[in-house]
C-alpha distance (Angstrom), angle and dihedral (degrees) to the residues before:
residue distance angle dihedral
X1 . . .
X2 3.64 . .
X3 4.03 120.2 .
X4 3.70 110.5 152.9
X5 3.30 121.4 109.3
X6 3.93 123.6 -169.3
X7 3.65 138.9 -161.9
X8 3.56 128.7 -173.0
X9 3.49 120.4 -153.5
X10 3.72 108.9 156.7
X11 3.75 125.2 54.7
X12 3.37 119.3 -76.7
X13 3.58 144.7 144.7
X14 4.05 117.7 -116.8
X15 3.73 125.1 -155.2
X16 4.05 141.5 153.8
X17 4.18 124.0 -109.6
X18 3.54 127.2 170.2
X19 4.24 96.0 -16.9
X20 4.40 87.3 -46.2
X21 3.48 135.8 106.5
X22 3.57 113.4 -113.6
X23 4.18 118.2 -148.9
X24 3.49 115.6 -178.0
X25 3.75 123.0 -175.8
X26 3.90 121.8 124.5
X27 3.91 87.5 -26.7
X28 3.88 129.4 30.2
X29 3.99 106.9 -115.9
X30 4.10 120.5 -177.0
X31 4.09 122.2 -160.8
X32 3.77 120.4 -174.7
X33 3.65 100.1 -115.1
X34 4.18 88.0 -141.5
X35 3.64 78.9 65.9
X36 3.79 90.1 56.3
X37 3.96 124.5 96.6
X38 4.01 100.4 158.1
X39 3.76 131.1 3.9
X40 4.07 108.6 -163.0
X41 3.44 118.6 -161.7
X42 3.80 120.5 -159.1
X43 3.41 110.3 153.4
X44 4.44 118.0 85.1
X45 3.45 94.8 -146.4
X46 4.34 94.3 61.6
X47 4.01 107.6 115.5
X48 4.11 111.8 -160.0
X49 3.87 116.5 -165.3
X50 3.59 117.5 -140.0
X51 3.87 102.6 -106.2
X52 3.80 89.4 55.5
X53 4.21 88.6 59.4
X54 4.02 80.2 49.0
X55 3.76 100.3 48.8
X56 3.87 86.8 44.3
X57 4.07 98.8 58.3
X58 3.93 88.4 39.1
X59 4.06 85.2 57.3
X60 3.77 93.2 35.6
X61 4.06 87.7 -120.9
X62 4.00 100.6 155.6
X63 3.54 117.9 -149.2
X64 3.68 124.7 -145.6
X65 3.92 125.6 -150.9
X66 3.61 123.0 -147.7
X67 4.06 126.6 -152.1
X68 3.71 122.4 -142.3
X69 3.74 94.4 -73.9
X70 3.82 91.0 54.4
X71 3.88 91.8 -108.4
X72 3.76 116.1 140.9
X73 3.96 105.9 -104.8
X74 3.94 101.1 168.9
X75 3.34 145.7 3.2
X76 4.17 135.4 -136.9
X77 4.20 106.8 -146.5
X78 4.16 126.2 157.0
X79 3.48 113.9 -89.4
X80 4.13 110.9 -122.2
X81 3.83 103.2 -33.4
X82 4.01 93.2 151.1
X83 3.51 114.5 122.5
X84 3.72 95.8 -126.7
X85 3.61 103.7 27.2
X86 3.75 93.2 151.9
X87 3.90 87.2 51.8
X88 3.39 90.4 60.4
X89 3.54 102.1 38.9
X90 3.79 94.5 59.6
X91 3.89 88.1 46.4
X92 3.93 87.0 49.8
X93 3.48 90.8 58.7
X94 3.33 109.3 32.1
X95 4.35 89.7 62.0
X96 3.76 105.9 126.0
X97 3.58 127.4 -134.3
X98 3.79 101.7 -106.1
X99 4.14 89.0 48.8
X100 4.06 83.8 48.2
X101 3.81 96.6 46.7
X102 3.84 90.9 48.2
X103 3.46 91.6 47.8
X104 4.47 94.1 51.2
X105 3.97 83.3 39.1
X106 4.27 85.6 62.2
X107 3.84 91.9 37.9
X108 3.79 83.6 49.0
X109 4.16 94.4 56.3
X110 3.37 93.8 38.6
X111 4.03 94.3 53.5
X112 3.75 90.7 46.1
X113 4.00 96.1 41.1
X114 3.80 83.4 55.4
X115 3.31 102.3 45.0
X116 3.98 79.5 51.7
X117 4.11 88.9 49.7
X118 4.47 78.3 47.2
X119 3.97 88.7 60.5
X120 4.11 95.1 43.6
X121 3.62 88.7 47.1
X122 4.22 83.6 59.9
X123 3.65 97.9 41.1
X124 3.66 100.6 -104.8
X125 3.86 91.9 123.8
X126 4.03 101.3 154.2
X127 4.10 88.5 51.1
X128 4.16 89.9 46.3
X129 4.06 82.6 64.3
X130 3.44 90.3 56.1
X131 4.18 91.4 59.2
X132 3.47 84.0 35.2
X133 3.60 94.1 62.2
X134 3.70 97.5 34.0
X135 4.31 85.8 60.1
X136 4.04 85.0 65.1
X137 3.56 96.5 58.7
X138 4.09 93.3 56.7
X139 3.07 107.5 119.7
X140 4.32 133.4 -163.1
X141 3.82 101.2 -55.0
X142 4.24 95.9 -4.9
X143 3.70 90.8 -87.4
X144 3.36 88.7 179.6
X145 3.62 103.3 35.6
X146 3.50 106.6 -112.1
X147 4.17 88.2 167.6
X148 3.58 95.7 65.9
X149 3.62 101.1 41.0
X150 3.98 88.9 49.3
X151 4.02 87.1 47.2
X152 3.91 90.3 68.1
X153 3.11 97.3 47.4
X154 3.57 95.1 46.6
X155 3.62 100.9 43.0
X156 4.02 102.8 47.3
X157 4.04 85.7 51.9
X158 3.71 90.8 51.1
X159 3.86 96.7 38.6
X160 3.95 110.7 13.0
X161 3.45 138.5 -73.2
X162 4.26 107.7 -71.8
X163 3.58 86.0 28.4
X164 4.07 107.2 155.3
X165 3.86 127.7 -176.5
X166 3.34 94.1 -134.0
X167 3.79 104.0 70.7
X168 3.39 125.1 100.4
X169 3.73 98.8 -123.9
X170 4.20 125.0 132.4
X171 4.12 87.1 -95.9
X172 3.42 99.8 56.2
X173 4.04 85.2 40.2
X174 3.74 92.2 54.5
X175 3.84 87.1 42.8
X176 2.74 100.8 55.1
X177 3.96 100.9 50.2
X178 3.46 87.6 58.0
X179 3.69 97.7 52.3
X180 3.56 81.7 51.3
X181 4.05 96.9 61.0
X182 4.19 88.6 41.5
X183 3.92 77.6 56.0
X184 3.72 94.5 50.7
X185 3.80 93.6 43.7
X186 3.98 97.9 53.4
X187 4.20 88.4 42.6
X188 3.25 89.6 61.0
X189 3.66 99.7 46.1
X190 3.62 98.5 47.1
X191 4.14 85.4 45.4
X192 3.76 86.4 60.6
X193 3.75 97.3 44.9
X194 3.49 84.8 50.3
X195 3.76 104.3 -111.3
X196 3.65 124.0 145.8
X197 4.07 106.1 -122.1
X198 3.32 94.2 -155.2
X199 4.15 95.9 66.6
X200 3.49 98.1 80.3
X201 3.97 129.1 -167.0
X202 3.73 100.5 -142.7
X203 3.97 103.1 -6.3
X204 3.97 105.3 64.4
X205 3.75 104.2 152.7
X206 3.91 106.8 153.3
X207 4.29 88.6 -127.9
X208 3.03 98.5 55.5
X209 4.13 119.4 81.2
X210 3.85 97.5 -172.8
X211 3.76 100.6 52.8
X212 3.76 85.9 133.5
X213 3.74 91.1 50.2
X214 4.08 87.9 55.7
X215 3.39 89.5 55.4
X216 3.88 100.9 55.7
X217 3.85 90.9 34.9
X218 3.59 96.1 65.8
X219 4.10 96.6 76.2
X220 3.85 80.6 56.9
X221 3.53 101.6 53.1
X222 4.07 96.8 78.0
X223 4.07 77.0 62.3
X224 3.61 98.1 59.1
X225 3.98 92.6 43.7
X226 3.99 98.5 45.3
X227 3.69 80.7 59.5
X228 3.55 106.6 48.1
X229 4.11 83.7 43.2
X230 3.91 82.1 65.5
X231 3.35 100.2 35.2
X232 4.34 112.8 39.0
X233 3.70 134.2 50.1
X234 3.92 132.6 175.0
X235 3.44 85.0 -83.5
X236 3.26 107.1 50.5
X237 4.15 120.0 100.9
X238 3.76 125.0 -136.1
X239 3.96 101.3 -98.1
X240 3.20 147.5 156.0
X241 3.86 93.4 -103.9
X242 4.02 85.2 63.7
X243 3.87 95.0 43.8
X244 3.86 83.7 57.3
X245 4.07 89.7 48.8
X246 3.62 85.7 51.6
X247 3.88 91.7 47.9
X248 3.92 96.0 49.7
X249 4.70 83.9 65.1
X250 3.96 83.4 81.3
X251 3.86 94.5 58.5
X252 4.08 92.1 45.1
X253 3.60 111.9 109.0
X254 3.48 123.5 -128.6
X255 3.82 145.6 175.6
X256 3.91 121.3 -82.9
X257 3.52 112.5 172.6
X258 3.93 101.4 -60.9
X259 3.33 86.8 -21.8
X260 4.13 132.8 110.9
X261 3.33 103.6 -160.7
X262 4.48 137.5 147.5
X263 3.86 119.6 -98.0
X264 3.87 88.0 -110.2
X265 3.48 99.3 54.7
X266 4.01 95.5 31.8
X267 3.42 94.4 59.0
X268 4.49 86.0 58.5
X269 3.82 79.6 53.5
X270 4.01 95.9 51.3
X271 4.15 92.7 46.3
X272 3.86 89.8 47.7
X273 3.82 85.9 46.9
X274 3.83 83.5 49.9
X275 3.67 91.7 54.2
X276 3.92 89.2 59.9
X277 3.44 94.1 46.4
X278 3.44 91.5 59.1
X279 3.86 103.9 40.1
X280 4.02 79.5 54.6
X281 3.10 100.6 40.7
X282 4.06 84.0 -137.1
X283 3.67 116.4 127.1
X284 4.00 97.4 -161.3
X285 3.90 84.4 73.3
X286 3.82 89.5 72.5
X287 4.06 113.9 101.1
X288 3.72 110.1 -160.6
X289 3.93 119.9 -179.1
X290 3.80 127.3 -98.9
X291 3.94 125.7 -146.0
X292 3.85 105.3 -126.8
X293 3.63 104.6 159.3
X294 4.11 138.8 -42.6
X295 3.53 100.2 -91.9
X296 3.63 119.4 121.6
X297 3.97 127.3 -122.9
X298 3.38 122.3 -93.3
X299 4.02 121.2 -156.5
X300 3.85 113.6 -143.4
C-alpha cells in the first residue's frame, strides 16, 4: 500500500523509468511510484513529461498543483479506473435520504467529539465537555445544527474570541492548506473505490466537484487545526517550515474502529467502510477516525 507523500519545492525536472519516479535537480533521486500517494508541486519552475502524468493515474499517485503563494489550486487524479464504476455509480445515487442523514449525523459527532479531543489535547478540559456534550444532542441529519454552533465555540478558544474563517490572516492560511491535503487524501480514495466526488451526502453545491470529499474531510479537520494550534502564532509567516508541520497530520495515527492506524492509510479504511455502508444500506458500518493525540504511527 502506498504511503509516501512528496513535495517538490525546488526546481526540478520529473519523469518515469522502469515503474519509478525520476527527480532530477542537483542529484538524480528515484521513488517507486507504488510507494506514491500524493506528489505536491510548489515550485513554478518544475517541468513534468507526459508519461510521468500517465504512470501516475495508472498507480493512482495524485498530483497536487500549487499557485504562486504555494497554496494547492488543483489537482491531477485518474479518471474512472474502478473495476465496477457503473456498480458504484448506481449505488451512489440510488442512497436514500434516511441512509444519507444517518450517515452526516455520524460525520457530525465525530467532527465535534474531535474537535472536543482538539481542546483536551490543549488543556482546556472543562470547555472540551462542553463540545462533548453538544455531539450528543446531534441529531439524524443535524437538524438543528449542532456543527455550527460547536464551530464557535471551538474556533474562538483555539484562535481568539471574534475569530472568523474568512480573514486572510496566517491561521486561516495554514488552515486552510491543510484542509486542502485532507481534501486531496479522501479524493483520491473515493476515486479508487470508484465513487464519484462530486455526489456529495450533505455538501451538494453544483460548483463544487468534491462534494463527497467535503463530507468525509470534515472528521479530519480537528487534525489539521490541533496542529496549527501548536505550531502558528500571529507572528508566524507562511513557510515552508509550516507546510512541512502541516504535512507531518498524514503520518499521525489515529483511531479507526479497533484499529490504530496513520491518516493516509485510515482514510482507505473509512472509504472501504463507506462502501459497506452503502451496499447495506447500514450506517453503523462506517469507521470514521478519532483524534487521540499528535504522535505519529509507527509500523512494527
Amino acid at each position: 500500500m502506498s504511503y509516501r507523500h512528496l513535495v517538490i519545492r525546488k526546481p526540478a525536472k520529473l519523469s518515469t523509468r522502469n515503474e519509478q519516479l525520476v527527480i532530477k535537480q542537483d542529484e538524480e533521486v528515484t521513488i517507486p511510484l507504488e510507494d506514491i500517494c500524493t506528489v505536491t508541486l510548489e515550485e513554478p519552475s518544475i517541468t513534468i513529461t507526459h508519461a510521468l502524468l500517465s504512470k501516475c493515474t495508472e498507480y493512482h499517485v495524485e498530483i497536487i498543483v500549487c499557485d504562486r503563494k504555494r497554496m494547492p489550486s488543483g489537482i491531477v487524479q485518474p479518471f474512472h479506473r474502478h473495476s465496477r464504476q457503473q456498480e458504484v455509480l448506481e449505488m451512489q445515487m440510488n442512497l436514500h435520504k434516511p441512509f444519507k442523514k444517518r450517515i452526516w449525523q455520524q460525520i457530525v459527532i465525530r467532527k465535534i467529539e474531535n474537535q472536543a479531543r482538539c481542546l483536551e489535547l490543549l488543556h482546556f478540559g472543562e470547555e472540551a465537555e462542553k463540545l462533548y456534550a453538544i455531539s450528543r444532542s446531534v441529531d439524524s441529519g443535524d437538524r438543528t445544527n449542532r456543527e455550527a454552533y460547536a464551530a464557535k465555540l471551538y474556533f474562538e478558544l483555539l484562535f481568539g474570541l471574534g475569530f472568523q474563517r474568512r480573514t486572510d490572516n496566517i491561521f486561516n492560511i495554514s488552515l486552510n492548506y491543510g484542509y486542502s491535503i485532507m481534501r486531496s487524501l479522501v479524493s483520491r480514495a473515493l476515486v479508487r473505490y470508484g465513487f464519484t466526488p462530486s455526489m456529495g451526502i450533505f455538501h451538494d453545491s453544483k460548483l463544487n466537484a468534491f462534494n463527497l470529499a467535503d463530507d468525509f474531510i470534515e472528521v479530519l479537520r480537528p487534525f489539521v487545526d490541533v496542529v496549527v494550534r501548536y505550531n502558528v502564532d500571529a507572528e508566524t509567516e507562511w513557510s515552508a517550515e509550516v507546510r512541512k508541520h502541516l504535512f507531518e497530520i498524514l503520518e499521525i495515527e489515529a483511531g479507526w474502529s479497533n484499529e490504530r492506524l496513520s491518516v493516509t492509510h485510515g482514510v482507505d479504511r473509512m472509504v472501504s467502510s463507506f462502501v459497506s455502508a452503502c451496499r447495506q444500506r447500514d450506517a453503523k458500518l462506517l469507521i470514521l477516525p478519532e483524534l487521540v493525540n499528535l504522535a505519529a504511527h509507527t509500523y512494527e
